[in-house]
C-alpha positions in Angstrom: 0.0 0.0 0.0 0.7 3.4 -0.7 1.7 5.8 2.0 1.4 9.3 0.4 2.2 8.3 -2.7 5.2 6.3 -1.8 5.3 2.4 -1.7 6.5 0.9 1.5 7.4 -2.1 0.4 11.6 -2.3 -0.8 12.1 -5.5 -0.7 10.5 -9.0 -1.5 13.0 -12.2 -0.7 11.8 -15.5 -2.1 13.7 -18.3 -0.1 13.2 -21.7 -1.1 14.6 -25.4 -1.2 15.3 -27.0 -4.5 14.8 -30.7 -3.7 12.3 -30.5 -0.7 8.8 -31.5 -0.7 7.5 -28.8 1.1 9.0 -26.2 -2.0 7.2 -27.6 -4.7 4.3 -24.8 -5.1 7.5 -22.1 -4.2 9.2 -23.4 -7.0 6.4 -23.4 -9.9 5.1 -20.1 -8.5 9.1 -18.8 -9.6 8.5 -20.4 -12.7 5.3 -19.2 -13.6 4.0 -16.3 -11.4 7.1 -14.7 -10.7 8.2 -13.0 -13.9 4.4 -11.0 -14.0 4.5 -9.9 -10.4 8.3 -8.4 -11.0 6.7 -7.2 -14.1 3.9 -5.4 -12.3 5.7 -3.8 -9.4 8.9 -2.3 -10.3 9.1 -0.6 -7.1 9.5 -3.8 -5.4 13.1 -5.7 -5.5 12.4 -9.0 -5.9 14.9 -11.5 -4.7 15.0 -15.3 -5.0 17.5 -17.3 -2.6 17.4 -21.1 -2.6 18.7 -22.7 0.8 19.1 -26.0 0.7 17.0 -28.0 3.7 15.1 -25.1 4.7 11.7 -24.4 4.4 10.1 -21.8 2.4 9.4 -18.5 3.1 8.3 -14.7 1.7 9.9 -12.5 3.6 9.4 -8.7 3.3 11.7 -5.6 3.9 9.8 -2.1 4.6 10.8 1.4 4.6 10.0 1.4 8.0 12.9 -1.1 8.6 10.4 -3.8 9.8 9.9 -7.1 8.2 7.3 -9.4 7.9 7.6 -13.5 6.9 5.6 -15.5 5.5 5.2 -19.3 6.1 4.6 -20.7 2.7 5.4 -24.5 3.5 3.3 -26.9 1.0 0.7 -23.8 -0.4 -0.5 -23.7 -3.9 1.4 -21.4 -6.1 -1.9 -19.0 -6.8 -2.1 -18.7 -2.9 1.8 -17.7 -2.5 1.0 -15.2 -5.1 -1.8 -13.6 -2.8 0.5 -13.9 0.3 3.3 -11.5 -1.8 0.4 -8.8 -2.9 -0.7 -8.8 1.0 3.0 -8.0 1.5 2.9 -5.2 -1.2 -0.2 -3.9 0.3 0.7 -4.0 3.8 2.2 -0.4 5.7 4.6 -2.6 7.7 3.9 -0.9 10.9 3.1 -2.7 13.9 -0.9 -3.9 14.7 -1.7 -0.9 17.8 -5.0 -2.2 19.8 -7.5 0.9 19.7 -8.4 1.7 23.3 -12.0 2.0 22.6 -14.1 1.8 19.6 -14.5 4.7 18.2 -11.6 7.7 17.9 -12.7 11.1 18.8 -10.5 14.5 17.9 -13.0 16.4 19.3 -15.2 16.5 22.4 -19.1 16.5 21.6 -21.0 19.6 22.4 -23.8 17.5 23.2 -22.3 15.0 24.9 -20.5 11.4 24.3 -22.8 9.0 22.6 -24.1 6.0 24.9 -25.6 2.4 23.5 -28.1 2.3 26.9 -30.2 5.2 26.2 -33.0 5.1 28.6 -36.4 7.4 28.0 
């Protein structure tokens, strides 16, 4: 996702095995979905490592300097290809729990608003 017009997304590493079991969909998503998604996001370095007797992973670098991995043991290459545009789209900042539902900037004249309204 875009934050003010900038992409926060630098970096997308690809690591994968070349023999395991568990890198098969890793491997035919390289092969097949790979060279449109480079194609599509330029502003995204795209990196493929292969470690040998590891399992695979997406693992994405932010501007932010955070990163977020992605599990992608034994997944279907379509679905890897979702998990690397939810990494596009993500901000990379951290998940903050709201205090309360709603935000207010400013204080009601009339009051806060309560569910148990009583007449």
């Amino acid at each position: 996702m875009a934050l003010n017009g900038i992409w926060q997304l630098q970096k997308l590493v690809v690591r994968y095995c070349d023999w395991g079991g568990s890198s098969r969909g890793i491997r035919e998503f390289i092969q097949t979905h790979l060279p449109s998604f480079r194609k599509n996001n330029p502003q995204v370095e795209v990196i493929t490592e292969m470690m040998r007797g590891k399992h695979p992973h997406l693992r994405g670098y932010y501007r932010c300097k955070t990163v977020r991995m992605v599990d992608s043991r034994n997944v279907d290459p379509k679905d890897i290809l979702l998990q690397a545009i939810r990494l596009r789209n993500a901000l990379g900042l951290k998940v903050t729990k709201l205090k309360t539902r709603h935000m207010i900037t400013k204080q009601s004249v009339q009051g806060t608003w309560k569910t148990d309204l009583r007449i």
